[in-house]
N, CA, C and O atoms as a Tinker XYZ file with bonds, in Angstrom:
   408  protein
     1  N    -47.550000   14.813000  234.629000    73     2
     2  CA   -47.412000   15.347000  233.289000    64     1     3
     3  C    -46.889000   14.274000  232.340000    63     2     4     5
     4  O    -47.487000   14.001000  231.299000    81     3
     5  N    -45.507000   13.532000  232.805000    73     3     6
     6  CA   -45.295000   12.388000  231.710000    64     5     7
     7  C    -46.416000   11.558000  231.438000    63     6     8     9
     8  O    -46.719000   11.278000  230.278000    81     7
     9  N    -47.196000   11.051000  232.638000    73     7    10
    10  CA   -47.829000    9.942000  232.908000    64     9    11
    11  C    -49.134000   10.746000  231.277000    63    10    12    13
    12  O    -49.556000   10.346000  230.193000    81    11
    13  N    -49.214000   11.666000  231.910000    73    11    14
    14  CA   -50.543000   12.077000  230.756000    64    13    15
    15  C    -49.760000   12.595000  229.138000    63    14    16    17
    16  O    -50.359000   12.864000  228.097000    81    15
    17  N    -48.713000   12.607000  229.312000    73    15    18
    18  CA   -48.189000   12.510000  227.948000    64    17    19
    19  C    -48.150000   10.954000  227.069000    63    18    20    21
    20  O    -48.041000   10.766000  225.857000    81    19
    21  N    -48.259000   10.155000  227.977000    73    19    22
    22  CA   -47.705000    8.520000  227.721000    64    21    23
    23  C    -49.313000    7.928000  227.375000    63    22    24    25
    24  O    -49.603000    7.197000  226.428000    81    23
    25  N    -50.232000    8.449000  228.395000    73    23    26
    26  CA   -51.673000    8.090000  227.712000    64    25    27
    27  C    -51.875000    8.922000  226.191000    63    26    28    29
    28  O    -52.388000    8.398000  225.202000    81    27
    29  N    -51.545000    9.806000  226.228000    73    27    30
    30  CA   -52.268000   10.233000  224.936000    64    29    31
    31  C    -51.127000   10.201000  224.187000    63    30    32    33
    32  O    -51.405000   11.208000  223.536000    81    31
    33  N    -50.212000    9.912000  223.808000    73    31    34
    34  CA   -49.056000    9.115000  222.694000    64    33    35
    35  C    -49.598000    7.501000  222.641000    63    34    36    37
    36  O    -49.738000    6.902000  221.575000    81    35
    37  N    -49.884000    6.887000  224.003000    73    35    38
    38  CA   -50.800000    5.671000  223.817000    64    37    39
    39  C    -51.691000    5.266000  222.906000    63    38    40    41
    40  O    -51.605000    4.431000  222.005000    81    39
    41  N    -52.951000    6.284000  223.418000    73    39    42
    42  CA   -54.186000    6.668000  222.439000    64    41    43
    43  C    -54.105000    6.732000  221.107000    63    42    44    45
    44  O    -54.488000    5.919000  220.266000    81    43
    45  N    -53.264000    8.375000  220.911000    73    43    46
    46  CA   -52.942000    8.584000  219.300000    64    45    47
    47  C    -52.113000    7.354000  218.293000    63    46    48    49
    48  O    -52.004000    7.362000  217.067000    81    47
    49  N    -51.626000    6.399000  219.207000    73    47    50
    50  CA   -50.737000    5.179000  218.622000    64    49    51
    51  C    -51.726000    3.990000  217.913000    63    50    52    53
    52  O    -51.718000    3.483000  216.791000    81    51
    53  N    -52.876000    3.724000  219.525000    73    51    54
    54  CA   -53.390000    3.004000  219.222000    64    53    55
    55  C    -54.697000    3.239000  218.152000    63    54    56    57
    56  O    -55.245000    2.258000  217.651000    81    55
    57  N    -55.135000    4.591000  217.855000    73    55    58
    58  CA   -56.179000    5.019000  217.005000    64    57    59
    59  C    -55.708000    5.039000  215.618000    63    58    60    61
    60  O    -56.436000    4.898000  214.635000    81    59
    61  N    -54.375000    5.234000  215.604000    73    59    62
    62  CA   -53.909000    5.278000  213.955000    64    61    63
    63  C    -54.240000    3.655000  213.333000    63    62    64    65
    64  O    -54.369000    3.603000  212.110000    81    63
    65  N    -54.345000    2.702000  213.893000    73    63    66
    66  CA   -54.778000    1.470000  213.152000    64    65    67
    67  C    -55.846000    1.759000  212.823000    63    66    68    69
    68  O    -56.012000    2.375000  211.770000    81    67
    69  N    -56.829000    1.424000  213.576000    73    67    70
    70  CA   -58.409000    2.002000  213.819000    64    69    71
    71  C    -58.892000    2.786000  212.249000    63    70    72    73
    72  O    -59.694000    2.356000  211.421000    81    71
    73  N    -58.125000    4.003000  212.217000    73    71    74
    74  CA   -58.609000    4.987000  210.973000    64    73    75
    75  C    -57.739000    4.120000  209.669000    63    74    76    77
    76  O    -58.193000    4.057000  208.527000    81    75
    77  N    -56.532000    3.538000  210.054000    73    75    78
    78  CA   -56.167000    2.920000  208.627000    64    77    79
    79  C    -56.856000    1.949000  207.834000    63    78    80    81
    80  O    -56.798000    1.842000  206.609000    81    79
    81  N    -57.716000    1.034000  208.883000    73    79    82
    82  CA   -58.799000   -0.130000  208.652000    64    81    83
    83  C    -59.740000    0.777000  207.669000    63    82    84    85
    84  O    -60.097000    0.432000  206.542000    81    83
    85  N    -59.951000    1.559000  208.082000    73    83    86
    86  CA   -61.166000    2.397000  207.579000    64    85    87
    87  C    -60.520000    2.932000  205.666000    63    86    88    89
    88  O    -61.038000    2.710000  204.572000    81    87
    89  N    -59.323000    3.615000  206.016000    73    87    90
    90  CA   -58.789000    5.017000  204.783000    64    89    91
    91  C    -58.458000    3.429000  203.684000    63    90    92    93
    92  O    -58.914000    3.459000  202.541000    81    91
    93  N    -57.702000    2.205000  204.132000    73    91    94
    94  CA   -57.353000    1.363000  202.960000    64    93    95
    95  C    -58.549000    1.457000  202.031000    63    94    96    97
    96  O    -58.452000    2.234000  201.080000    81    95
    97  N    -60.085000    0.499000  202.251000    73    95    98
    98  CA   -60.884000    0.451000  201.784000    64    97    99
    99  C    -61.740000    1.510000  200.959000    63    98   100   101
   100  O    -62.388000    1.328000  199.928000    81    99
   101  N    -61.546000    2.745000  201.756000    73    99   102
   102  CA   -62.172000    3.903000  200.986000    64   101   103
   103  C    -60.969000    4.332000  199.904000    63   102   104   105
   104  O    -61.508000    4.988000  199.012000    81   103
   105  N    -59.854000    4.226000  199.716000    73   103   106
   106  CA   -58.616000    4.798000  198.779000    64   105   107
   107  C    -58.727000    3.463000  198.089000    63   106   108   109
   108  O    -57.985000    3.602000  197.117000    81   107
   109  N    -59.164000    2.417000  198.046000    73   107   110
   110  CA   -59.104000    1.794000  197.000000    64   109   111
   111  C    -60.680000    1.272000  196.520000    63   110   112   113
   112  O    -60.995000    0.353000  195.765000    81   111
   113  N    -61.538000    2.264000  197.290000    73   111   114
   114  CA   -62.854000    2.276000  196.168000    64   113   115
   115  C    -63.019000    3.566000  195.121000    63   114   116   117
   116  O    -63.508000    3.543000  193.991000    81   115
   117  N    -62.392000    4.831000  195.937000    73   115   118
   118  CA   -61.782000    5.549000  194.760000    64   117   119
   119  C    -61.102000    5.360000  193.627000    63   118   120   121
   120  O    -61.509000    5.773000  192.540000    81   119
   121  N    -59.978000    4.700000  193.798000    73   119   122
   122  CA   -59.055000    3.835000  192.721000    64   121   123
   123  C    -59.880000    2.931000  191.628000    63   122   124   125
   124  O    -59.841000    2.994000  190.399000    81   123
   125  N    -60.567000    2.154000  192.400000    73   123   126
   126  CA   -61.759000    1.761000  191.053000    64   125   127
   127  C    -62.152000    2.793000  190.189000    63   126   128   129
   128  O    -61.718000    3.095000  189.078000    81   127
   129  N    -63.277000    3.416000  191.053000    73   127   130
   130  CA   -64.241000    4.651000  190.030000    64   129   131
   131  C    -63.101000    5.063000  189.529000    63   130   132   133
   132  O    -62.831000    4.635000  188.407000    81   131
   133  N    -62.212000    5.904000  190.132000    73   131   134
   134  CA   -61.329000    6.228000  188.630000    64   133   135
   135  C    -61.188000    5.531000  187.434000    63   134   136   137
   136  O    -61.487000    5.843000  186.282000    81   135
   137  N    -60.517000    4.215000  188.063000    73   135   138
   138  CA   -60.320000    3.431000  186.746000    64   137   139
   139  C    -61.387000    2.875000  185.581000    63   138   140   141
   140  O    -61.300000    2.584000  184.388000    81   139
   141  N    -62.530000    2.892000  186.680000    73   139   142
   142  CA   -64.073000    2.927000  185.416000    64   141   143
   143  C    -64.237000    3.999000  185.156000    63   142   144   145
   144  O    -64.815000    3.979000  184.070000    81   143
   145  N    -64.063000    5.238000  185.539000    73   143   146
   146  CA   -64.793000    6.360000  184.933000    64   145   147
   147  C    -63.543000    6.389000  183.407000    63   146   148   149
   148  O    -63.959000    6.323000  182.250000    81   147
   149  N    -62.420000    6.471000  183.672000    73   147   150
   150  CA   -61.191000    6.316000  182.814000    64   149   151
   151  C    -61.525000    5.734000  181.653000    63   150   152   153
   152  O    -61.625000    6.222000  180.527000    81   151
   153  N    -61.718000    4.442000  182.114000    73   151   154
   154  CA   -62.311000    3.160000  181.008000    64   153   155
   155  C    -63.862000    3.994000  180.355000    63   154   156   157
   156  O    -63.546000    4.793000  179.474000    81   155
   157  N    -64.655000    3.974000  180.488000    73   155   158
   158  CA   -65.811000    4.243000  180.245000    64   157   159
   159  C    -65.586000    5.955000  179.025000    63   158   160   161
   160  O    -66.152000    6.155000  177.950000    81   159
   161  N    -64.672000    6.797000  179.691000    73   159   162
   162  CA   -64.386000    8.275000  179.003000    64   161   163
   163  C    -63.965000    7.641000  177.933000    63   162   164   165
   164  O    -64.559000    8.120000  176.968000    81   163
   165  N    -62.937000    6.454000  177.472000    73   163   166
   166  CA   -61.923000    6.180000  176.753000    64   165   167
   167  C    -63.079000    4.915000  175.908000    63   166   168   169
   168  O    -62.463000    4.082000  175.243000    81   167
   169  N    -63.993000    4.826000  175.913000    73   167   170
   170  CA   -65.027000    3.619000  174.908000    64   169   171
   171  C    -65.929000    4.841000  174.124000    63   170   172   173
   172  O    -66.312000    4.691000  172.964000    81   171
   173  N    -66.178000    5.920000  174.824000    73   171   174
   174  CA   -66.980000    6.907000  174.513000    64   173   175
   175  C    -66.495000    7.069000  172.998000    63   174   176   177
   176  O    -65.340000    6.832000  172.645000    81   175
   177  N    -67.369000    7.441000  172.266000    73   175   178
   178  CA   -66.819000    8.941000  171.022000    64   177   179
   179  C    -66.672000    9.922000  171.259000    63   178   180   181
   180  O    -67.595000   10.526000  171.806000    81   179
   181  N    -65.304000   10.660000  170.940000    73   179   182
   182  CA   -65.416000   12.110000  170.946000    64   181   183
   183  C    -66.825000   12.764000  170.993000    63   182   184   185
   184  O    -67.653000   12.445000  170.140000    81   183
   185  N    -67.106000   13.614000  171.904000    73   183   186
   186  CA   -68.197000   14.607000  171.501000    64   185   187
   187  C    -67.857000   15.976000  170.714000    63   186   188   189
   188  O    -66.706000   16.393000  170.593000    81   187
   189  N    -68.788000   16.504000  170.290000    73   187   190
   190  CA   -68.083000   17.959000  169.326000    64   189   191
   191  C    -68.522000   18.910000  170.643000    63   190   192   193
   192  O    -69.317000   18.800000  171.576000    81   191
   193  N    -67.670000   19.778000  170.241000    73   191   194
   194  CA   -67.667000   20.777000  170.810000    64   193   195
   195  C    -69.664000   21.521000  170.977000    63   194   196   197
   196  O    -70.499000   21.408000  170.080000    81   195
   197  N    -69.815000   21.934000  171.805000    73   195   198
   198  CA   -71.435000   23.144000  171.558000    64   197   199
   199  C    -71.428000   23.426000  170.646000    63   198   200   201
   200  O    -70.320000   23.740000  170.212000    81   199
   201  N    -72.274000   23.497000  169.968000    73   199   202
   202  CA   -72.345000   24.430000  168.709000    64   201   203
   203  C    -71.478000   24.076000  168.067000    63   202   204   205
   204  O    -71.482000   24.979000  167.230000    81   203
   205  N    -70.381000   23.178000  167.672000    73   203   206
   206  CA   -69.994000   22.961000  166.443000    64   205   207
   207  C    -70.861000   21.632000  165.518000    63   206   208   209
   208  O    -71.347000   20.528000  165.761000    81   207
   209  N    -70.633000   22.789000  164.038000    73   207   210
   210  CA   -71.759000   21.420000  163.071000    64   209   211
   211  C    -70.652000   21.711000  161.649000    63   210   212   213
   212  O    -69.925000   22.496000  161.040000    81   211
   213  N    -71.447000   19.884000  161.792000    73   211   214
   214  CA   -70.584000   19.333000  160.832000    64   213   215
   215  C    -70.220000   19.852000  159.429000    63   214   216   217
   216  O    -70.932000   20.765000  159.010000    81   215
   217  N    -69.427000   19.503000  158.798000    73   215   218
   218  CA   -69.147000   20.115000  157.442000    64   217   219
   219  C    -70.915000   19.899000  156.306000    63   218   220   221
   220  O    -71.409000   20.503000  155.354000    81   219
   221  N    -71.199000   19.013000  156.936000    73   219   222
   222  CA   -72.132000   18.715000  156.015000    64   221   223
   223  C    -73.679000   19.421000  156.046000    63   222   224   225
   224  O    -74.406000   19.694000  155.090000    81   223
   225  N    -73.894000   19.602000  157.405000    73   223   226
   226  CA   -74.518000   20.490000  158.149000    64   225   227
   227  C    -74.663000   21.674000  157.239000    63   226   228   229
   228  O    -75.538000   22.098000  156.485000    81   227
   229  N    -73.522000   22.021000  157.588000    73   227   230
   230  CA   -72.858000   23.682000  157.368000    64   229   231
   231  C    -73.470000   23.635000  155.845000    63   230   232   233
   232  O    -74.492000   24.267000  155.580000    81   231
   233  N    -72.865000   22.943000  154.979000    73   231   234
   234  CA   -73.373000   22.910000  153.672000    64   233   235
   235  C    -74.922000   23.051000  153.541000    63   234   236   237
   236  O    -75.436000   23.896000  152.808000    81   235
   237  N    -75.402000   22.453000  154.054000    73   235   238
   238  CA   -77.038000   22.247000  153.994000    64   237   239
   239  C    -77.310000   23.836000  154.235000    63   238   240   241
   240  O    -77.720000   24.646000  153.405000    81   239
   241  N    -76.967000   24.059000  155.611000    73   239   242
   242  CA   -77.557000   26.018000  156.192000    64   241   243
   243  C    -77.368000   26.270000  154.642000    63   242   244   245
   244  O    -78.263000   26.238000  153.798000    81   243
   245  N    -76.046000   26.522000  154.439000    73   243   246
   246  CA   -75.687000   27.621000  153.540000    64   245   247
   247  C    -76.690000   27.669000  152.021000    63   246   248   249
   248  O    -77.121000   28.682000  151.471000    81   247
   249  N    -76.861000   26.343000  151.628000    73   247   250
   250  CA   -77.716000   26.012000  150.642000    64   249   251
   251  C    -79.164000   26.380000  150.802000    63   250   252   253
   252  O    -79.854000   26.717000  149.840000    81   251
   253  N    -79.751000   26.287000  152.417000    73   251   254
   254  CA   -80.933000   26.747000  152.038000    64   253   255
   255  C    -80.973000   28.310000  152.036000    63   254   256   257
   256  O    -81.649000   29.117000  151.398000    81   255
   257  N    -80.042000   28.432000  152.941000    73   255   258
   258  CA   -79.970000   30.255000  152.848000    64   257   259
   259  C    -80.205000   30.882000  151.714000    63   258   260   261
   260  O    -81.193000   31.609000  151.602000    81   259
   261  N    -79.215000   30.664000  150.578000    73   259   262
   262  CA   -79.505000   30.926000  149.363000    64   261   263
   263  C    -80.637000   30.644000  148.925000    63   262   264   265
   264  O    -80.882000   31.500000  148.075000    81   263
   265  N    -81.753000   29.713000  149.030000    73   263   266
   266  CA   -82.772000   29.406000  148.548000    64   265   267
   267  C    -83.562000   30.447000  148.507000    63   266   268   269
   268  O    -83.977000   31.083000  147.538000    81   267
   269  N    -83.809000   30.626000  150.065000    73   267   270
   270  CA   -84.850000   31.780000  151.183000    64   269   271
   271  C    -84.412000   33.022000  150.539000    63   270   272   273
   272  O    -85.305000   33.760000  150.122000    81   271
   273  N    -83.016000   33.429000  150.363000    73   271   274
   274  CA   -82.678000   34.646000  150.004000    64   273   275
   275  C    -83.722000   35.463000  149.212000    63   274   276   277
   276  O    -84.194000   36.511000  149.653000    81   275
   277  N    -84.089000   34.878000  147.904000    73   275   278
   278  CA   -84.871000   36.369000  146.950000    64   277   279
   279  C    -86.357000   36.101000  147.569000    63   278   280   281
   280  O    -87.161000   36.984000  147.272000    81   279
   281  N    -86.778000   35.223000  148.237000    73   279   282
   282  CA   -88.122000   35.346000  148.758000    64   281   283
   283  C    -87.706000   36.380000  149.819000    63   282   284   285
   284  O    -88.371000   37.414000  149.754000    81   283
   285  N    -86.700000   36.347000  150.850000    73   283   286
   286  CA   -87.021000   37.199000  152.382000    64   285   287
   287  C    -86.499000   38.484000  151.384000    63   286   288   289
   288  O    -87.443000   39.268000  151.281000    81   287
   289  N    -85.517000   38.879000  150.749000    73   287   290
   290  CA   -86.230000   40.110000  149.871000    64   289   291
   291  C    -86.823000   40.712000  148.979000    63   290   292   293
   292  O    -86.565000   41.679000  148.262000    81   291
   293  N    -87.491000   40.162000  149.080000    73   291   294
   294  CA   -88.940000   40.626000  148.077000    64   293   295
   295  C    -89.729000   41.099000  149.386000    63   294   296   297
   296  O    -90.272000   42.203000  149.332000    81   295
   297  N    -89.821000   40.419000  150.441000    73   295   298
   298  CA   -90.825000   40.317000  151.215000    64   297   299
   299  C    -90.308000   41.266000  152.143000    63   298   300   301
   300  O    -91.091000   42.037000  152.698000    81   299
   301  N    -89.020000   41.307000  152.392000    73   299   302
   302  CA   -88.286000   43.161000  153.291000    64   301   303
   303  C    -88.844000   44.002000  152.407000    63   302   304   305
   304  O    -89.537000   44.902000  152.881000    81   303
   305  N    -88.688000   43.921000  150.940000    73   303   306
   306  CA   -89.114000   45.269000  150.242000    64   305   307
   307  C    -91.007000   45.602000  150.346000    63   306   308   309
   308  O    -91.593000   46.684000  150.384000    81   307
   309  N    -91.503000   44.330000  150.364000    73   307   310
   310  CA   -93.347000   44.276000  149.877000    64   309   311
   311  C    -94.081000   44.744000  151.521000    63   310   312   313
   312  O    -94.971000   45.570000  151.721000    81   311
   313  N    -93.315000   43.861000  152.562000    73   311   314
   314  CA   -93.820000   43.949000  153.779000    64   313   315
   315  C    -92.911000   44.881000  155.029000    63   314   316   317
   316  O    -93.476000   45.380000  156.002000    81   315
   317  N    -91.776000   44.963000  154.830000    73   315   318
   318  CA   -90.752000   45.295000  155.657000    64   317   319
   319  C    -89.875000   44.576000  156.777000    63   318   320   321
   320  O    -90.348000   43.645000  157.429000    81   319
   321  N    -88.518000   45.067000  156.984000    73   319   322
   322  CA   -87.798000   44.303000  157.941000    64   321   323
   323  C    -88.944000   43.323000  159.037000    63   322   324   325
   324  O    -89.109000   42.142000  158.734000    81   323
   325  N    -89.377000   43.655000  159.760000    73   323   326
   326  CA   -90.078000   42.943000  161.061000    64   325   327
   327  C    -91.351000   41.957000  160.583000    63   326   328   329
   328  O    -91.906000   41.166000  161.346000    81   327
   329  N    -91.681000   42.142000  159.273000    73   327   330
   330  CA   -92.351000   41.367000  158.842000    64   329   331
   331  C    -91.609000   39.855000  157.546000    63   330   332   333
   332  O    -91.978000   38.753000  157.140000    81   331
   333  N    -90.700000   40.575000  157.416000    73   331   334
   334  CA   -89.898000   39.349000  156.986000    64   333   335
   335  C    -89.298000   38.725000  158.005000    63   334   336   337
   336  O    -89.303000   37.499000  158.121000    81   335
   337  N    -88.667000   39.617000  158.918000    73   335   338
   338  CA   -87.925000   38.427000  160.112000    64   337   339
   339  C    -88.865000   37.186000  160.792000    63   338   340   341
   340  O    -88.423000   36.218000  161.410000    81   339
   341  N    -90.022000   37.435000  160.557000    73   339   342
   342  CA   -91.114000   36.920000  160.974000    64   341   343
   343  C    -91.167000   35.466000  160.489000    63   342   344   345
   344  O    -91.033000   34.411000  161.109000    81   343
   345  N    -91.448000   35.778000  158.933000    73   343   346
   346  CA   -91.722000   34.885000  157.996000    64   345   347
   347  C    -90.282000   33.831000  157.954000    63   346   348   349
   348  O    -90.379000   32.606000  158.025000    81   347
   349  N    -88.846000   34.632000  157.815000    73   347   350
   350  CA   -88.019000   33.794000  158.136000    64   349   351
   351  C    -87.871000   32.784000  159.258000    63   350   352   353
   352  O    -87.141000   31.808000  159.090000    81   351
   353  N    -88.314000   32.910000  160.023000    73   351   354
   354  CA   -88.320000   32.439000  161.762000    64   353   355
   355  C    -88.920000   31.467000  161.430000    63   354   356   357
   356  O    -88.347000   30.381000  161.522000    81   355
   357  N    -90.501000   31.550000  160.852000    73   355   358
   358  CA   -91.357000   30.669000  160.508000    64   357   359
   359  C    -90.499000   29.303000  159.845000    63   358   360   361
   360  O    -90.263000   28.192000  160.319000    81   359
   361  N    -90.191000   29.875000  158.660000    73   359   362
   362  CA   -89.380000   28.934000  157.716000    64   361   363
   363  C    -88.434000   28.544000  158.160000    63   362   364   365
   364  O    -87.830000   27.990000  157.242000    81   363
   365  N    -87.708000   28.457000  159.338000    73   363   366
   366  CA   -86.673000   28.262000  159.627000    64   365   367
   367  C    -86.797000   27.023000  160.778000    63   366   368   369
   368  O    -86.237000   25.947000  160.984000    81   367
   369  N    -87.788000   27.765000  161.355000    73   367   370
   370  CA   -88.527000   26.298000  162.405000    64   369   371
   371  C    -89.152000   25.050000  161.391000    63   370   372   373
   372  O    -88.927000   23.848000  161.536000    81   371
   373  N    -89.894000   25.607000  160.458000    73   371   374
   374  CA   -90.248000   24.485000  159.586000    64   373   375
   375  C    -89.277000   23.254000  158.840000    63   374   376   377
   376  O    -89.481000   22.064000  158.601000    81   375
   377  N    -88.275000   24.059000  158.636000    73   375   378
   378  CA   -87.092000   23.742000  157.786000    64   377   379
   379  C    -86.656000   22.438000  158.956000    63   378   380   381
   380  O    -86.593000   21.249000  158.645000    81   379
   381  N    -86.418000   22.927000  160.167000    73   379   382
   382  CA   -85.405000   22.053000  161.314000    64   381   383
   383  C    -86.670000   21.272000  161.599000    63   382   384   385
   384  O    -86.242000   20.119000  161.569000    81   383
   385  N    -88.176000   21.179000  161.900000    73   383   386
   386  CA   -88.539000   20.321000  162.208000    64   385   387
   387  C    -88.183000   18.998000  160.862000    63   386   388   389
   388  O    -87.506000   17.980000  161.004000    81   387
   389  N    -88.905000   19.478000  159.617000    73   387   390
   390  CA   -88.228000   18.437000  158.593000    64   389   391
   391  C    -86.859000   17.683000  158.306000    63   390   392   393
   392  O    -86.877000   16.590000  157.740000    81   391
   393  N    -85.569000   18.336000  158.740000    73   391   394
   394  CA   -84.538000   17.562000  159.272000    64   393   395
   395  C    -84.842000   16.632000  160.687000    63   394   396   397
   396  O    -84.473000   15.497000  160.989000    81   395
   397  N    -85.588000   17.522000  161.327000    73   395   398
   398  CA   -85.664000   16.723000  162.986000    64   397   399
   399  C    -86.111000   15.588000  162.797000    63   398   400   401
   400  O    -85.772000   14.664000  163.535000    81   399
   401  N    -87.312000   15.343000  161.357000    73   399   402
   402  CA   -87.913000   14.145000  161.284000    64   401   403
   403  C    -86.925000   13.107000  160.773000    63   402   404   405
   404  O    -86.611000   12.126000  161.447000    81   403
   405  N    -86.366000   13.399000  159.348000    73   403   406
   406  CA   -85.382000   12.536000  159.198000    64   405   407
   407  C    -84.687000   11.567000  159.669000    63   406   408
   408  O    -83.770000   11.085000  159.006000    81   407
């Protein structure tokens, strides 16, 4: 029983080098990527949030909204709701491809 306690306290003694050769190199290739991913987050620009738009943006919507306004009602009253939502949709894709070009 000692004798087989003394081999495997042996073993487990002599294997802990073995795996440390190994864990140094991998804990300090982690330590890099951190420190580049770190570096790299920190050169970036802020990104905005989803869906947030800019003040200037915002201005633009709001301006054409008003534009569209007495056309989409005229056209709720001449054609009705589902036929103006229509026409808006239209104009609205048109509108963003012409910014898209910009």
């Amino acid at each position: 029983m000692l004798r087989r306690t003394a081999m495997l306290l042996a073993t487990t003694l002599w294997a802990m080098p073995a795996r440390a050769q190994w864990l140094n190199p991998h804990l300090d290739a982690q330590r890099w990527n951190n420190l580049r991913r770190h570096q790299q987050r920190n050169r970036q620009p802020p990104r905005a949030a989803p869906g947030a738009r800019s003040a200037e943006a915002e201005a633009l919507r709001r301006q054409r909204m008003q534009q569209l306004r007495p056309e989409y009602e005229r056209r709720v009253a001449r054609d009705g709701q589902a036929q103006a939502d229509q026409w808006l949709a239209r104009r609205a894709r048109e509108l963003g491809r012409q910014d898209g070009a910009r």
